[in-house]
N, C-alpha and C positions, 0 to 999 in steps of 0.2 A: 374242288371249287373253294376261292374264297371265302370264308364269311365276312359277312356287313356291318355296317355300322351307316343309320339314317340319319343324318344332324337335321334335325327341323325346325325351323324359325318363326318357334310359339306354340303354344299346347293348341290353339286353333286348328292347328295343321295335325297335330297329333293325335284328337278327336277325332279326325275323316280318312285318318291315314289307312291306307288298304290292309287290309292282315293278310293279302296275299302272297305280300311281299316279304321273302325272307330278311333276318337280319333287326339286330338291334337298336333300338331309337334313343338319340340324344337330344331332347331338349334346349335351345338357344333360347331362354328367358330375357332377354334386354332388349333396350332400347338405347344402343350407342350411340344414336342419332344427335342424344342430347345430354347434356350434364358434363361432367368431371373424365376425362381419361388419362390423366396423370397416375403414376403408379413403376416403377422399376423394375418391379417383377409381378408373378400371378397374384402373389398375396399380398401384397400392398396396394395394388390398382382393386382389387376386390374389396380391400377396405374402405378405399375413398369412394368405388361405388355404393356401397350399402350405406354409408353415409349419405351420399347427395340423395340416394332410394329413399332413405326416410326420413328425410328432411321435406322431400317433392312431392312425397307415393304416398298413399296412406298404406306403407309396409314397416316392419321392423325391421332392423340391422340384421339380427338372428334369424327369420325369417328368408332375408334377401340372401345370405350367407347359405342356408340349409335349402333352397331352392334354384337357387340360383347358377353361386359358385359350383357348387355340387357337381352340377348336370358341365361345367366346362372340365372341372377336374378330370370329368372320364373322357376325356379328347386324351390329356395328359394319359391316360392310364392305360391308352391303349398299348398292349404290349405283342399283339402277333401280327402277323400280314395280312390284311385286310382290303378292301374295298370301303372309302367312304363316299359317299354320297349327299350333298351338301341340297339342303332341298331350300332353296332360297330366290325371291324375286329379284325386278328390275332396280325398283324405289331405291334411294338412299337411305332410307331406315333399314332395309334388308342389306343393303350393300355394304352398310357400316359393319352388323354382325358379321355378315361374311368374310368380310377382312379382318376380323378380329381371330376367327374362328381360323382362318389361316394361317394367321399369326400362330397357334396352337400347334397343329398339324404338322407344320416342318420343325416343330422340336420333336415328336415322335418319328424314331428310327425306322420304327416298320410298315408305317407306310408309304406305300409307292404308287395306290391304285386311287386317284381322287377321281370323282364325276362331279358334275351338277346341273343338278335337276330345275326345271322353270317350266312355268305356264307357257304354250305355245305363242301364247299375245300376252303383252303388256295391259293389264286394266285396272282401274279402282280395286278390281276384286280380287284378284292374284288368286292362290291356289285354294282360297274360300269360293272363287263360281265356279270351281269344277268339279265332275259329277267322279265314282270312284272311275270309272274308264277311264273316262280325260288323266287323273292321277295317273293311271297304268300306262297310259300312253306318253306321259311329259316323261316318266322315269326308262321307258323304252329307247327313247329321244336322249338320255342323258347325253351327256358333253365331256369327255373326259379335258382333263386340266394337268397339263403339263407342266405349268410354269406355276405350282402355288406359291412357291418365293416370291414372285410378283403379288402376289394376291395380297402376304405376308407383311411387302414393302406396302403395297397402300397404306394398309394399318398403322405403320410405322409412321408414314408422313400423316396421316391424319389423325394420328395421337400426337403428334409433336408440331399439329397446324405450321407441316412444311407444304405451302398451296401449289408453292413452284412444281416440286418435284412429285406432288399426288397429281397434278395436272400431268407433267411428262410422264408421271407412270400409265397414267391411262392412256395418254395417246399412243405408246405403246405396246399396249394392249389391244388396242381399236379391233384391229383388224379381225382378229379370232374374238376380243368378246365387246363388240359395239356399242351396248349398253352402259358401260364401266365409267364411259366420260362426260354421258349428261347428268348421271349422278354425281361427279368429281364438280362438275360447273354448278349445279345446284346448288351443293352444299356451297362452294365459294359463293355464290351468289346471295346466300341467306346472311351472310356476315354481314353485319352494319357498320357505315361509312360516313364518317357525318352526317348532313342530313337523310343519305339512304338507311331507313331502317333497316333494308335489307328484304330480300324480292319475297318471302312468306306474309312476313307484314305486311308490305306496298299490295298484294293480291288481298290479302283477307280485308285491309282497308277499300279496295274498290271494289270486294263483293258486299260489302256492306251501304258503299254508298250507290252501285247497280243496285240494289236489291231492296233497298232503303228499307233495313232491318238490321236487329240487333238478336233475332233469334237464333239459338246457336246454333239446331238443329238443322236450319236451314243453311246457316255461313257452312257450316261443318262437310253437310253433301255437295254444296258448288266448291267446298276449298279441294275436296277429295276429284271430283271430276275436271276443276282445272291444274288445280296440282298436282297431279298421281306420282310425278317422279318424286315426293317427298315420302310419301306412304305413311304421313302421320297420323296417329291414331285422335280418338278426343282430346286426351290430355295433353297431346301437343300444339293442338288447333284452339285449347281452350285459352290455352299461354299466350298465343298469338292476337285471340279477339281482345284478352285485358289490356296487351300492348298496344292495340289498335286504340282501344280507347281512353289510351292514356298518353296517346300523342296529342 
């Protein structure tokens, strides 16, 4: 039998994760959704993250580096034949890692056996509203992934904000993974266009003016239940209420 290897997207998911399940867990720390992804190689793009990290985060360079990097290194390090398991949602915050995390994967030689794991439904709550069964049961359900070069290419065109060809890359994708192109649309969508700030903005601006509030808490839960294909957390949504109110 193989051994495994878990890639889990956030120590959130690492908390609840089943001990049943054999097999080694990799932490995915980031948020590529946002900031800096310029960089030529692992260690250069690593740098310019920990940079924009703690400039935005309240984290350290050395910190983002020792927590961070770390936990991608051991993708690279993987060195026998394995099984990995990609335990990653719909949103474009997850989607983004995912395709980064792809990008990783097809420089390792030895592996051949990729899955990925997902909630059976799309929700605000992703793999935090499931109970440990439900977990046993998404990882039963996995998907095995044939094509992680495709996965790999996303990353590439959306490190290199090629929209064209991240958009053709998804739609051919659709078919086996359907989710892959409302995320691809989203993010294009969020880009600002002269006057379109850009569709995160334009919604947190009219849940503010439905709602006629300025409380974050409140903007925060309707941005999360009309926007889930973003999967942004606070500090992404907070970003967004100062833009709002700085239009």
């Amino acid at each position: 039998m193989l051994s495994q290897y878990h890639i889990l997207n956030g120590d959130a998911l690492k908390h609840q994760f089943p001990k049943v399940l054999p097999g080694k867990s990799i932490i995915a720390r980031e948020c590529l959704v946002e900031g800096t992804t310029k960089g030529d190689d692992f260690d250069s793009f690593f740098k310019n993250r920990a940079r924009f990290i703690s400039e935005s985060h309240a984290e350290t360079e050395e910190n983002y580096l020792k927590n961070v990097k770390s936990e991608f290194q051991k993708i690279l390090d993987i060195n026998e034949a394995c099984e990995i398991n990609l335990w990653f949602e719909q949103d474009l915050f997850c989607q983004a890692n995912l395709w980064f995390v792809a990008s990783l994967i097809v420089q390792t030689p030895h592996v051949n056996n990729v899955f990925l794991v997902m909630p059976k439904e799309h929700t605000p709550f992703g793999f935090g509203g499931l109970s440990e069964p439900e977990l046993i049961a998404a990882y039963n359900h996995r998907k095995s992934i044939n094509n992680v070069q495709d996965f790999a290419k996303l990353w590439q065109h959306y490190q290199n904000n090629n929209l064209e060809d991240l958009k053709e890359t998804a739609k051919n994708l659709k078919k086996e993974f359907p989710f892959i192109l409302p995320a691809v649309k989203a993010h294009i969508a969020r880009i600002p266009k002269k006057e379109d700030p850009g569709r995160p903005v334009t919604a947190t601006l009219k849940i503010m003016d439905e709602l006629q509030t300025d409380d974050f808490n409140l903007i925060f839960r309707e941005f999360c239940k009309r926007e889930s294909i973003y999967g942004f957390g606070d500090l992404q949504v907070k970003k967004l209420v100062e833009k709002a109110k700085n239009l």
